[in-house]
C-alpha positions as CSV (number, residue, x, y, z in Angstrom):
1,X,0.0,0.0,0.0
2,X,1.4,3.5,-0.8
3,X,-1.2,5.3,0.2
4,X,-3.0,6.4,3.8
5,X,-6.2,7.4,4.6
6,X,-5.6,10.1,6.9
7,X,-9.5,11.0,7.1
8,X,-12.6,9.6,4.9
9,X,-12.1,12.6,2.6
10,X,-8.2,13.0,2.6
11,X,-5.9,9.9,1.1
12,X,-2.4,11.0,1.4
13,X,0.7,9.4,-0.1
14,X,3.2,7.3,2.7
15,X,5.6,9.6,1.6
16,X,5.0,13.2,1.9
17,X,7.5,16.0,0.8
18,X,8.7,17.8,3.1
19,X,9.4,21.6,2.0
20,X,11.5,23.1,4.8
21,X,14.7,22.6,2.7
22,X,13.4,26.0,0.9
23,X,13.9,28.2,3.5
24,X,17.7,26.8,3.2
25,X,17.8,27.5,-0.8
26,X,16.3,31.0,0.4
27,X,18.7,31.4,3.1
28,X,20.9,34.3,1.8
29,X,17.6,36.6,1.0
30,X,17.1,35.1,-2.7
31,X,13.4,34.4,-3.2
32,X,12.9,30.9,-5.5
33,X,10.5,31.4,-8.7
34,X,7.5,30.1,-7.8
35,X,6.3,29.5,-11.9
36,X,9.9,27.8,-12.8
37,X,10.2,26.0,-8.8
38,X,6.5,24.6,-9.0
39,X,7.5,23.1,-12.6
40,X,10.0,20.6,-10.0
41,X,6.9,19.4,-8.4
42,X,5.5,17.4,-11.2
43,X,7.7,14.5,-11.1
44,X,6.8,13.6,-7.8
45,X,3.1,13.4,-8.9
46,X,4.0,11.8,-11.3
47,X,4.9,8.9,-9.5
48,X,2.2,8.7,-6.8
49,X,4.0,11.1,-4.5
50,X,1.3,13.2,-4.7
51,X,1.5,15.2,-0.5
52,X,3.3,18.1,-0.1
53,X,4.5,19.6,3.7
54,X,4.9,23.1,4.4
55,X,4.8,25.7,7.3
56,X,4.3,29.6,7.1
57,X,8.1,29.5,8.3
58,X,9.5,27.3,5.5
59,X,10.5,30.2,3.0
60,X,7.8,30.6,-0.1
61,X,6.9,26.8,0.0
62,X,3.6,27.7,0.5
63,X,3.2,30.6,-2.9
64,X,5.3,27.4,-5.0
65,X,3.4,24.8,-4.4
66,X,0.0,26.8,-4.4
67,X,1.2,27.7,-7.8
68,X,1.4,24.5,-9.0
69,X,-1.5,23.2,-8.2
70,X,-3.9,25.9,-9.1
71,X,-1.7,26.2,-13.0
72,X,-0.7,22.6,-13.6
73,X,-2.5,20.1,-15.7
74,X,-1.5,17.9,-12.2
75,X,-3.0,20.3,-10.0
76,X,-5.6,18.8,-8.8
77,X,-4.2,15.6,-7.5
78,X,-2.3,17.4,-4.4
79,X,-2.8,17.5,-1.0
80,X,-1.1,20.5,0.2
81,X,-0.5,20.7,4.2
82,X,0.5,23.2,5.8
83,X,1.4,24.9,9.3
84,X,0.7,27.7,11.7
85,X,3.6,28.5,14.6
86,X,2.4,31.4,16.2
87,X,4.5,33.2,18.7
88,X,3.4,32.3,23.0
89,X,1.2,34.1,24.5
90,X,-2.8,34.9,24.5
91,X,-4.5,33.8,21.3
92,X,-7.9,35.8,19.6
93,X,-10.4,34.6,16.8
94,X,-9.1,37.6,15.3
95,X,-5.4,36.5,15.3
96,X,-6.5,32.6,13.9
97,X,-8.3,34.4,11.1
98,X,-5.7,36.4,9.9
99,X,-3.1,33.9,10.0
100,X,-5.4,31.0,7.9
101,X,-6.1,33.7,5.5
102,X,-2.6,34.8,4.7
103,X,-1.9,30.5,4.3
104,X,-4.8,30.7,2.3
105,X,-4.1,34.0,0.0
106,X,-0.4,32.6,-0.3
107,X,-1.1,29.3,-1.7
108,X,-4.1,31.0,-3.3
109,X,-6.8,28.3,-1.8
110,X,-10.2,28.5,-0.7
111,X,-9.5,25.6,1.7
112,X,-6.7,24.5,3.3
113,X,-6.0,20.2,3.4
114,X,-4.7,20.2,6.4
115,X,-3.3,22.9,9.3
116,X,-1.3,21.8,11.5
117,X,-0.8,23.9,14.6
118,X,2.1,24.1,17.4
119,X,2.1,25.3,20.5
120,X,5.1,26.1,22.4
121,X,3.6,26.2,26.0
122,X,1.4,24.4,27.1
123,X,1.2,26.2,31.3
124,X,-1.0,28.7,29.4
125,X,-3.8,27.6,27.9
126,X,-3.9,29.8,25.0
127,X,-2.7,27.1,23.3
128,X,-6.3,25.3,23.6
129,X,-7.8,28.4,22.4
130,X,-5.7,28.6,18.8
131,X,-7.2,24.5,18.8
132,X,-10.6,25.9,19.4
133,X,-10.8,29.1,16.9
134,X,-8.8,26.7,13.9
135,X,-12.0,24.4,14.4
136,X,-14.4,26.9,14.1
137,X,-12.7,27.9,11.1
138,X,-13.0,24.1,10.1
139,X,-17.0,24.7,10.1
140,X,-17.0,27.4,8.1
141,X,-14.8,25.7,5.6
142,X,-11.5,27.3,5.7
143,X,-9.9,24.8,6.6
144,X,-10.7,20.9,5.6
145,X,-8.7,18.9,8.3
146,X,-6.8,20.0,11.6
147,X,-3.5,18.5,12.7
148,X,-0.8,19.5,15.4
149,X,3.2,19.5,14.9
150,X,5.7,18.6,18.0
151,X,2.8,17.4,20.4
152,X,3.3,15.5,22.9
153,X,1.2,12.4,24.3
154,X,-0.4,14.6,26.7
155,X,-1.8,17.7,25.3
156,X,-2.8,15.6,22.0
157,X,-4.7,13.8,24.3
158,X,-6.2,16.7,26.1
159,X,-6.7,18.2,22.9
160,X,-9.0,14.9,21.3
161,X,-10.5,14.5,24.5
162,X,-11.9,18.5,24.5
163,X,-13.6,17.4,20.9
164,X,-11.0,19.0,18.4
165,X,-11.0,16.5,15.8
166,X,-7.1,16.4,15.4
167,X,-5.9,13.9,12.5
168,X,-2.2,14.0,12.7
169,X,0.4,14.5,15.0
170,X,3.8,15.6,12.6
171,X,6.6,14.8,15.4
172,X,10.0,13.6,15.2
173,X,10.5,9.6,14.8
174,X,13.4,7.8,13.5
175,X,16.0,4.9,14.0
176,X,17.5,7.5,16.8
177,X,14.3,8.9,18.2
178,X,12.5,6.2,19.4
179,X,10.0,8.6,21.6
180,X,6.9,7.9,19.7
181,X,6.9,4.5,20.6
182,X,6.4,5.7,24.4
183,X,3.1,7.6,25.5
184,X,2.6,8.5,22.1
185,X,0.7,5.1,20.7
186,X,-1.9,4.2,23.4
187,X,-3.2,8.0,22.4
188,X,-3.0,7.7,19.0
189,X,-5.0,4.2,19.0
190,X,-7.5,5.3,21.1
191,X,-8.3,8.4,19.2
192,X,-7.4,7.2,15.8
193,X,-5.0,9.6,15.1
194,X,-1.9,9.1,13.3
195,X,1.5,10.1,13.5
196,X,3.2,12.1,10.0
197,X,7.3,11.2,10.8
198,X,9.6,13.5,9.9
199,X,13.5,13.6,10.9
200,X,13.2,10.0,9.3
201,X,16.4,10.7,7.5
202,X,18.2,12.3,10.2
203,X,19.0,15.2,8.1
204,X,20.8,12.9,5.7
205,X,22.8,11.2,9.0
206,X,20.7,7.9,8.5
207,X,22.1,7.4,4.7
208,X,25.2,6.2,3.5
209,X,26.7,9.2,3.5
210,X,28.0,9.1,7.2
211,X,28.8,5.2,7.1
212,X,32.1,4.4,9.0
213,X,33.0,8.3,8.8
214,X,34.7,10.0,11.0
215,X,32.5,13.0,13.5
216,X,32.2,15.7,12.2
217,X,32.8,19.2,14.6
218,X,29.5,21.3,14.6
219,X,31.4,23.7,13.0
220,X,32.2,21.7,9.8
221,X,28.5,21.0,9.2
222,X,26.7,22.6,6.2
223,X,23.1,23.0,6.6
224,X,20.7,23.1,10.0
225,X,19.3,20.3,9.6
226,X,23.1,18.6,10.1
227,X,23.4,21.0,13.0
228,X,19.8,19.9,14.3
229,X,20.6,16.1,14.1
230,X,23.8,16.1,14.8
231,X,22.9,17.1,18.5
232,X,20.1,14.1,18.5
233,X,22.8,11.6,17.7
234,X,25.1,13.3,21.0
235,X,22.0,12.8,23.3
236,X,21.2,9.3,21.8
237,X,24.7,8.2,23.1
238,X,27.5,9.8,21.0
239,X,29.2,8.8,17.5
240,X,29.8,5.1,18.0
241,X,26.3,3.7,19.1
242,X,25.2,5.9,16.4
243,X,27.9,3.9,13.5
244,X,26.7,0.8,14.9
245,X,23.2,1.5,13.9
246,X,24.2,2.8,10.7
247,X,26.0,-0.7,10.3
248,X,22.9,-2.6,10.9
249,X,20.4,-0.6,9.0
250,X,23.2,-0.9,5.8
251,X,23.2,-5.3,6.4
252,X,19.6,-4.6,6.0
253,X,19.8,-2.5,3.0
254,X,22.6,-5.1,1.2
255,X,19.9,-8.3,1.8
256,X,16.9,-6.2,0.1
257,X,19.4,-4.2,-2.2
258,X,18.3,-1.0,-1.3
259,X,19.7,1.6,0.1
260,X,20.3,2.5,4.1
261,X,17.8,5.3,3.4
262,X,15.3,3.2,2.1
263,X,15.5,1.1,5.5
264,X,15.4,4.1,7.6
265,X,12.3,5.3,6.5
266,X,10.7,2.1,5.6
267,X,11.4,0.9,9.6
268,X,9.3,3.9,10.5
269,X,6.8,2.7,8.8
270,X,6.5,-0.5,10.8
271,X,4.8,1.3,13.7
272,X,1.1,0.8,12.8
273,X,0.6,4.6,14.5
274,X,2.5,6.2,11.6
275,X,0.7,7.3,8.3
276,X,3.1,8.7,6.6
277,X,6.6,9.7,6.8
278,X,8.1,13.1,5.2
279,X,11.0,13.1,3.2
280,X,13.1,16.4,2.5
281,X,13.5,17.6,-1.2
282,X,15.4,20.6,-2.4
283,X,12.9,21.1,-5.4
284,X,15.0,21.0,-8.8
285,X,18.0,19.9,-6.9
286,X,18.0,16.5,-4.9
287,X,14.9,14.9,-5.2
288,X,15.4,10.8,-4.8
289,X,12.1,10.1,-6.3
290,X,12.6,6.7,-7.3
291,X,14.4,5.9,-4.4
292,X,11.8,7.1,-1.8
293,X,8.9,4.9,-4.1
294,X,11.3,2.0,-3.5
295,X,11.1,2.5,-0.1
296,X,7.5,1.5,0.1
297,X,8.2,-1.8,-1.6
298,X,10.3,-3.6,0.9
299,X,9.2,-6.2,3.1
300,X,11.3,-6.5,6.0
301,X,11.2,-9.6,8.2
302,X,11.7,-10.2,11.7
303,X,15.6,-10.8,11.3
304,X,15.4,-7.3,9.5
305,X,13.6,-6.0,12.8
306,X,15.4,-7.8,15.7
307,X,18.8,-6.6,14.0
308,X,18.0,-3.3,13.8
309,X,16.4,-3.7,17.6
310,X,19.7,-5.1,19.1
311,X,22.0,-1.9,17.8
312,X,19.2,0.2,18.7
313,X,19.0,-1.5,22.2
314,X,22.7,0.5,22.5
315,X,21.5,3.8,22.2
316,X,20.4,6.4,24.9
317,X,16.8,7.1,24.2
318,X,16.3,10.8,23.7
319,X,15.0,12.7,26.7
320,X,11.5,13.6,27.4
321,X,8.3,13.3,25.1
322,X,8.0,13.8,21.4
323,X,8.5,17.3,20.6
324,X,10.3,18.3,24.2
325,X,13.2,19.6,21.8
326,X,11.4,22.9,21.3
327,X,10.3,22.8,24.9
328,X,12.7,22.3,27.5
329,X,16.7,21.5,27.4
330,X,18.2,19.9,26.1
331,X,17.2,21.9,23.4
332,X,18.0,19.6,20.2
333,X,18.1,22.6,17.3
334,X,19.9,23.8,15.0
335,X,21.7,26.1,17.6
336,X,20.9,24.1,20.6
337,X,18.3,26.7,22.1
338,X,15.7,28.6,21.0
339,X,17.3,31.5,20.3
340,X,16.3,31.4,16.1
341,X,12.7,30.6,16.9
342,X,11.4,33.0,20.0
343,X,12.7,35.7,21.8
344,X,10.6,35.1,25.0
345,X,7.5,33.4,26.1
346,X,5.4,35.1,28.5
347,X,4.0,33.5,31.6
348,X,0.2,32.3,31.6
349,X,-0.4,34.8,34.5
350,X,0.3,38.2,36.1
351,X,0.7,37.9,40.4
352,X,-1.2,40.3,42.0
353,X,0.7,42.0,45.2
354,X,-1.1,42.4,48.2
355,X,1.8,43.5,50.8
356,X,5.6,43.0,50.7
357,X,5.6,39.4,51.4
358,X,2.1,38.3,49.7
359,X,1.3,38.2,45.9
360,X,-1.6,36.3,44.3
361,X,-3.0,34.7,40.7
362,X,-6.4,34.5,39.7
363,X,-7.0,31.9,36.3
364,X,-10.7,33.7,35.6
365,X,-12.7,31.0,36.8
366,X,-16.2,32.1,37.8
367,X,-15.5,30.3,40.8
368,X,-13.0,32.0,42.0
369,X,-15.1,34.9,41.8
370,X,-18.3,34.7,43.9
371,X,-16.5,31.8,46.2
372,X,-14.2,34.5,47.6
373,X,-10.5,32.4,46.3
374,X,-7.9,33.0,44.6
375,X,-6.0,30.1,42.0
376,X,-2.7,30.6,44.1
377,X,-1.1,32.7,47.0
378,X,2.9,32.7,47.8
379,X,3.6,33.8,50.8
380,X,7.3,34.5,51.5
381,X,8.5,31.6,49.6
382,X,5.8,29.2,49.8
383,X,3.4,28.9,47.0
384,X,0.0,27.3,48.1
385,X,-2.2,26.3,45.0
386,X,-5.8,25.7,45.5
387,X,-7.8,22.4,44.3
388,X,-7.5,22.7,40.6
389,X,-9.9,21.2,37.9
390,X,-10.0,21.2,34.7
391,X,-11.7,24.4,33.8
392,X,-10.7,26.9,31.3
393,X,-12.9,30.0,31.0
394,X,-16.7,28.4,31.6
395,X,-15.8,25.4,29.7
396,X,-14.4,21.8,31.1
397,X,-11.3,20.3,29.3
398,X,-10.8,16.6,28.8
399,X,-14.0,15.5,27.8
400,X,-14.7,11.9,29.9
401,X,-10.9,11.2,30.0
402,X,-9.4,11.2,33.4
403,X,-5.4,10.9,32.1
404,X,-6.7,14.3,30.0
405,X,-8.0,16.1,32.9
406,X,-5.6,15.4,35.4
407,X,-2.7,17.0,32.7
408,X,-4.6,19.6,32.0
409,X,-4.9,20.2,35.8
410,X,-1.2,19.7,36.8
411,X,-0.8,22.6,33.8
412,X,-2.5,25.0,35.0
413,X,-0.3,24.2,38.9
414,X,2.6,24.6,36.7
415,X,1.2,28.2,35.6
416,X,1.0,29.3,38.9
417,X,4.0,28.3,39.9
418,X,5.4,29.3,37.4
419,X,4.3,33.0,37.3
420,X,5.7,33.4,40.4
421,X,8.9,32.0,39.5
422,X,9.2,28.9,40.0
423,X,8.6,25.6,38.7
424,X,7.3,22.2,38.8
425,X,10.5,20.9,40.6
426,X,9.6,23.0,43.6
427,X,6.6,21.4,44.3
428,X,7.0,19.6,48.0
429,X,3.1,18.6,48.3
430,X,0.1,17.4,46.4
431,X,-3.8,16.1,47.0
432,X,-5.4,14.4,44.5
433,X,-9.4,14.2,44.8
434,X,-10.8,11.7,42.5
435,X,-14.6,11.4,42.2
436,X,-14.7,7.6,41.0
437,X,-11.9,5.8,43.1
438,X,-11.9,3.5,39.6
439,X,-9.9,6.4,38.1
440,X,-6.9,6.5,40.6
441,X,-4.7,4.4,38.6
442,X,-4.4,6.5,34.9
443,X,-4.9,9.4,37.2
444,X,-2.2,8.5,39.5
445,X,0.1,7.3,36.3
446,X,-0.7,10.8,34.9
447,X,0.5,12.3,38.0
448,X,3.8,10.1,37.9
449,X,4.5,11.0,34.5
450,X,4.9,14.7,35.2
451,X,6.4,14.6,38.6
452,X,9.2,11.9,37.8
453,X,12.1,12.7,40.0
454,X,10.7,15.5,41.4
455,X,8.9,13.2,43.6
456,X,6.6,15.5,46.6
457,X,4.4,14.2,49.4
458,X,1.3,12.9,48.1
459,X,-2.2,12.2,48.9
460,X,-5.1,10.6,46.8
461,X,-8.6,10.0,47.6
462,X,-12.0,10.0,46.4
463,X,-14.5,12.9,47.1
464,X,-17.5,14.2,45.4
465,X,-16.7,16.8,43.2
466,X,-18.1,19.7,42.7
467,X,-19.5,20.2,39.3
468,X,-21.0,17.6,36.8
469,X,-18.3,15.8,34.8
470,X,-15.2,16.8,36.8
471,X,-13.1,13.6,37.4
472,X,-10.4,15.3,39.4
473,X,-9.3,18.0,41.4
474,X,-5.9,19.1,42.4
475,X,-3.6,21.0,45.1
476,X,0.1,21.7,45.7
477,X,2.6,23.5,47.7
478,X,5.7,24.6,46.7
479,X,8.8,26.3,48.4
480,X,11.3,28.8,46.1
481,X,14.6,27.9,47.1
């Protein structure tokens, strides 16, 4: 099968092109034709690779390929996706409008097939509100399907469980990044969405290219996606671990002859959660078109598999949850922070002072209102947060899903906390409140995944809850040191 149906109305290729590589050919401020570059497009078609990738970041990907599908004869067999990365902090109708109509005027669309949207923190909630305004935009017909980019197990799942009808998760998945084989599945099976790999390539370090070769310094490497990678292979264990895998994968590639680039990808495929996987292409330049359709030929059998396995088995596995690179260190871009994508991000809340020792947050909760409350106090250098649900604005997140709830819950404690400065690892105390003791274990599990080696004093019981559907409730100290 070379094809995936993402959605009843969207079939997709297995593999899509990825256009990030021309924001690289634009690099030194030369803008690409888009009538002569979109002419580069057709060969792909041509041979069933029919799904293009884009963001609003990735140069004039989005003007080249709209051109070719609204002026070539192969036009109309496309499925052009694209992405929205707005910068943190609060997020309006107005400000989801604008952006889907400047995708939309620069590939010159009435619809788009698929935006994908990132968030790049989740403590403030705003995030949930882009999800919320891009579906509305859905229902009027802007936009045809909605997927996310760099989520991670947690906030997809809040996110299906709140009713946005999310499709795809785009995250990073490869021979080296085993993440998405973690949290990431048991969401994507129980929601039925599906994972669009990219990274699958490793920025060319998971081809031939780097076989038996010595490393490389940072500073001898050409493009950013080298840079990018090159830091994933540090964290996955270093340069030898990494050789041995290469190694494997290229015994693989000899049996089927193929090449170690068709085994990468075609691996990645293996894991029923993954649609697709997205292949780079400098359009007109390197495009391996036969090559990637050879990929989805091969068969590999479970000597392929348990090979591949054992050299994997001697790799670190890369910190955190898929798409923690752009989240929290160690930062694994181009330059190893995030100083080429944002210059700050804003905290979800602004601490009120009431003397010289006392300051308070309020979240906007109606409760907190006539009940006389406030979400958190921090007094001196304690921080006490009061019992937490899932509530944003008037509305309940998580839908029925207690795992959903109690993330979005330990989120908005890590706002708090957060606005006054510190952080999750200074929490010393919760007390968890479950209105069904049948949910304590995924709620409990939820609570262990986010407080891992942090570790505080804990409590958990059941209560009745105030509020029809709440499944949870939450409350925490914490001391600034």
């Amino acid at each position: 099968m070379k094809r995936t149906l993402l959605a009843p109305d969207l079939e997709i290729s297995k593999v899509i092109t990825g256009l990030w590589q021309i924001a690289d050919m634009e690099r030194n401020g030369e803008t690409l034709d888009p009538a002569a570059t979109a002419q580069h497009m057709a060969p792909y078609v041509e041979s069933g690779l029919t799904t293009f990738d884009m963001a609003d970041h990735y140069g004039s990907s989005e003007i080249i390929t709209g051109t070719f599908k609204n002026n070539h004869p192969l036009g109309n067999q496309v499925q052009l996706f694209t992405k929205w990365v707005p910068k943190p902090g609060k997020i309006t109708k107005e400000t989801v409008r604008e952006a889907i109509q400047l995708a939309l005027d620069r590939m010159q669309q009435k619809s788009i097939d698929l935006m994908q949207f990132h968030a790049w923190y989740y403590p403030d909630p705003a995030w949930l509100d882009g999800l919320f305004y891009l579906n509305e935009l859905k229902e009027e017909g802007l936009i045809k399907h909605i997927g996310v980019t760099n989520f991670d197990a947690a906030h997809l799942r809040i996110a299906l469980a709140s009713g946005i009808p999310i499709v795809s998760n785009q995250i990073c998945h490869s021979l080296l990044d085993q993440r998405a084989l973690g949290n990431m599945m048991p969401v994507c099976a129980q929601y039925g969405t599906k994972i669009l790999a990219f990274g699958t390539l490793a920025g060319g370090f998971l081809t031939d290219k780097w076989l038996n070769k010595q490393e490389p310094k940072m500073d001898d490497l050409e493009t950013w996606s080298e840079m990018k990678y090159k830091r994933f292979i540090d964290a996955a264990g270093g340069w030898e671990p990494y050789q041995n895998l290469l190694n494997a994968a290229q015994s693989v590639a000899d049996k089927h002859k193929v090449s170690l680039a068709n085994i990468a990808s075609r691996y990645i495929l293996e894991n029923p959660a993954v649609g697709a996987v997205i292949v780079g292409a400098r359009l007109g330049k390197s495009e391996h078109i036969a090559d990637n359709n050879r990929m989805l030929e091969i068969s590999l059998d479970k000597a392929d598999i348990d090979l591949i396995s054992q050299a994997q088995a001697n790799l670190t596995l890369i910190p955190g949850d898929c798409g923690d690179e752009y989240r929290k260190p160690p930062f694994l871009t181009a330059s190893g922070d995030l100083s080429h994508h944002l210059e700050t991000i804003p905290k979800a809340f602004e601490p009120v002072k009431k003397s010289e020792t006392r300051s308070q947050i309020f979240s906007g909760t109606e409760w907190e209102d006539y009940a006389g409350y406030c979400r958190a106090v921090k007094d001196g250098s304690r921080i006490h947060v009061s019992g937490t649900t899932a509530t944003h604005g008037p509305d309940m997140i998580g839908g029925k899903d207690p795992i959903a709830q109690t993330h979005f819950v330990i989120d908005k404690i890590e706002a708090a906390i957060e606005s006054f400065g510190g952080s999750l690892n200074d929490v010393v105390r919760t007390r968890i409140f479950v209105n069904d003791l049948n949910d304590w274990e995924p709620v409990a599990r939820a609570h262990g995944d986010r407080f891992k080696d942090i570790n505080p004093a804990n409590t958990l019981v059941e209560a009745r809850l105030v509020g029809d559907g709440y499944l949870v409730e939450i409350e925490a100290e914490a001391v600034l040191n």
